[in-house]
N, C-alpha and C positions, 0 to 999 in steps of 0.2 A: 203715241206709244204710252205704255203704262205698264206699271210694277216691271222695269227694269233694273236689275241690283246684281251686276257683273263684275268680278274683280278680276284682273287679267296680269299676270308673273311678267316681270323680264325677261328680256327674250323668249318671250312665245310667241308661237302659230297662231291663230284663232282664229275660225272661219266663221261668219255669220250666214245664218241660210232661212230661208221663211218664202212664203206667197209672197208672189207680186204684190205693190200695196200696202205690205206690211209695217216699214218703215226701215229696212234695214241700211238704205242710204242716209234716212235720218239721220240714223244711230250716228253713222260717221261726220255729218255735217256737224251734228251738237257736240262730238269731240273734236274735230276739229275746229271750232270757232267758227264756223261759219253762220253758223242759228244760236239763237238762245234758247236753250231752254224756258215752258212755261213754270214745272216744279222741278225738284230735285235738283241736284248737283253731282258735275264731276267732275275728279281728282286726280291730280299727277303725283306720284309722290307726296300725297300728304295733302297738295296744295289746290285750291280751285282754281278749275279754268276759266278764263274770260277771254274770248276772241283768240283767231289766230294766232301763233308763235312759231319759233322755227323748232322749239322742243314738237311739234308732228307735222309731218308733210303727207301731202295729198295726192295720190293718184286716180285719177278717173278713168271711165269707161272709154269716153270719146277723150283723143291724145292732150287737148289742152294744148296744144304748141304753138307761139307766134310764129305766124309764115311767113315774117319779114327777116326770122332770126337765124341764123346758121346752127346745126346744132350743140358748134359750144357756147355760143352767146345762149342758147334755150336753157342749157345748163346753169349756164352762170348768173342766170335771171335772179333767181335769191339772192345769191351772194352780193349782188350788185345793190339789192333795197339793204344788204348787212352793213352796205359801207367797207368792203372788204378790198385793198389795195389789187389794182386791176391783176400784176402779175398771179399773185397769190391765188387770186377766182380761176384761170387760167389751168394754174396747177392743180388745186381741187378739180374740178371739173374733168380735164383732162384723166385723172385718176379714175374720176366714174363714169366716162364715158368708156374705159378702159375696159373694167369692170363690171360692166353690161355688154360688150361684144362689140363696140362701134369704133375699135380704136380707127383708124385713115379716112374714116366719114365727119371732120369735126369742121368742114368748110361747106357742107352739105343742107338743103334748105327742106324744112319738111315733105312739099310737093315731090322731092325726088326721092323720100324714102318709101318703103314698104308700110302695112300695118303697123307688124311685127315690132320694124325698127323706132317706129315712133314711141311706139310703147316704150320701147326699153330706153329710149330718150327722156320720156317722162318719169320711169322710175329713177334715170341717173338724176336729172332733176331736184325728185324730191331729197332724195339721199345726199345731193353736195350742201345742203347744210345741216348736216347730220342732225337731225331729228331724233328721240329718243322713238316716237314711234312711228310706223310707217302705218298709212291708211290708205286701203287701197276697196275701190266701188268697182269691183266686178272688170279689174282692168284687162281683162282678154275674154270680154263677150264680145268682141264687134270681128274680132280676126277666127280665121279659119282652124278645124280641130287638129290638123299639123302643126300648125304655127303655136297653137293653145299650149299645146303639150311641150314643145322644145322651153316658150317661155316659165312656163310652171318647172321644168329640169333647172330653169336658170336663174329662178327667182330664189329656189331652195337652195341654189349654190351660191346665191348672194345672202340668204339669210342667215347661212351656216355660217360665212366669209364676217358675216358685220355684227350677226346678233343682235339685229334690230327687233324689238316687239313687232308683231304685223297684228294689224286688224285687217281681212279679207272679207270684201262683201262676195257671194255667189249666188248666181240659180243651180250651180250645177253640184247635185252630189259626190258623183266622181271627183271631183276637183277639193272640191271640201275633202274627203277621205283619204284623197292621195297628200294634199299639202300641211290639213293640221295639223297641231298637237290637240288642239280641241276644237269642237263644232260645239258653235249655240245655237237651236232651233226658235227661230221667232212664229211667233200666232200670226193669223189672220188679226185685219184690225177690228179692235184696239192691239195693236202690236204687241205682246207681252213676251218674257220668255218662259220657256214652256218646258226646254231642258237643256243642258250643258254636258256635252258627256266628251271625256279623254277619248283619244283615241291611241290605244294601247299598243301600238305594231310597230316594230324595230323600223329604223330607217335605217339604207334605201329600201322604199317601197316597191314592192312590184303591181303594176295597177290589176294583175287578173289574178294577184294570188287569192288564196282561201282566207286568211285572213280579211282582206280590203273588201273582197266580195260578201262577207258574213255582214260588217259593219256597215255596209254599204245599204245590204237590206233594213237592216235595224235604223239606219237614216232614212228608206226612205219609207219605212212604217210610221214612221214617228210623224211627217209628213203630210202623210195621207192621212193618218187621225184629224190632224190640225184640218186637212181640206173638210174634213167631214164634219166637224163639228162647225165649220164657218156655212157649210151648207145649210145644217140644221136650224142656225140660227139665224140665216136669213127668214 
């Protein structure tokens, strides 16, 4: 990736969208600590990051869950490297497993849940150690487009609920334009960005109103320039 220079508000939306290959998982591995970057630097507040911290938690595509764990031991996986007294991890957790949908599942072992549920095991997860920001890699590409949608209804009713910053990776436009407050388009590689544009439409959104359908084109023009110009330059 290169010439990347994103600033992103408190509590916002932010959906990242680009070709395959881009780097748009990068982008989130180098905020979250997981990679180093080779140049540049980024900033939380002010301050550089360096490796992992529980100021951002991670969601991934595939669920991430130990299958030896119940899913409130999966929860309380963080709190537990926090050193946090065992009852207290209990009650946190318990709260956001609440607050994702799974309250009477908390004795329950990955194998015996759905996609769906694992997912939203993993976003309680990342949430019980409240993170300033949530990072999330395309976490409802592996589940089906019923299941996509309820979670995206429940993610927005968590984000309104917490006010957490999100960073969302996508392929998908629709998803981008129903969930941001903003979409960044990333290039073809060298991964660059290419554009940032608001997304202007009151919420709740309806996904086939005139609105979302207008913006939706203009996302996916934007798009198709990038595929054509990575054409060219092969």
């Amino acid at each position: 990736m290169e010439n990347i220079n994103l600033a992103i508000k408190p509590s916002e939306f932010l959906c990242i969208i680009g070709p395959s290959g881009c780097g748009k998982s990068t982008l989130l591995r180098l905020i979250a600590g997981l990679d180093d970057p080779s140049s540049g630097e980024i900033l939380l507040d002010g301050k550089e990051l360096r490796g992992p911290s529980q100021d951002r938690g991670m969601v991934f595509q595939e669920y991430s869950l130990f299958p030896w764990r119940t899913v409130l031991k999966n929860v309380t996986f963080g709190l537990e490297i926090q050193g946090i007294d065992k009852q207290e991890q209990y009650k946190i957790a318990e709260e956001y497993i609440e607050l994702v949908g799974l309250k009477g599942f908390e004795k329950r072992y990955p194998y015996e849940l759905s996609g769906g549920m694992k997912q939203r095991v993993a976003i309680a997860r990342a949430l019980a150690t409240e993170p300033a920001i949530l990072l999330m890699d395309e976490p409802f590409g592996s589940v089906d487009a019923q299941t996509r949608n309820i979670l995206q209804e429940e993610l927005l009713e968590i984000w309104m609920r917490t006010k957490k910053t999100i960073l969302f990776v996508t392929h998908s436009v629709d998803e981008a334009v129903y969930l941001a407050d903003r979409v960044a388009v990333v290039s073809s590689r060298p991964g660059c960005l290419v554009k940032c544009a608001k997304i202007d439409i009151p919420r709740p959104r309806t996904r086939t109103s005139v609105e979302v359908n207008e913006f939706r084109g203009k996302l996916l023009m934007w798009l198709s320039l990038e595929r054509t110009k990575a054409c060219i330059q092969r």
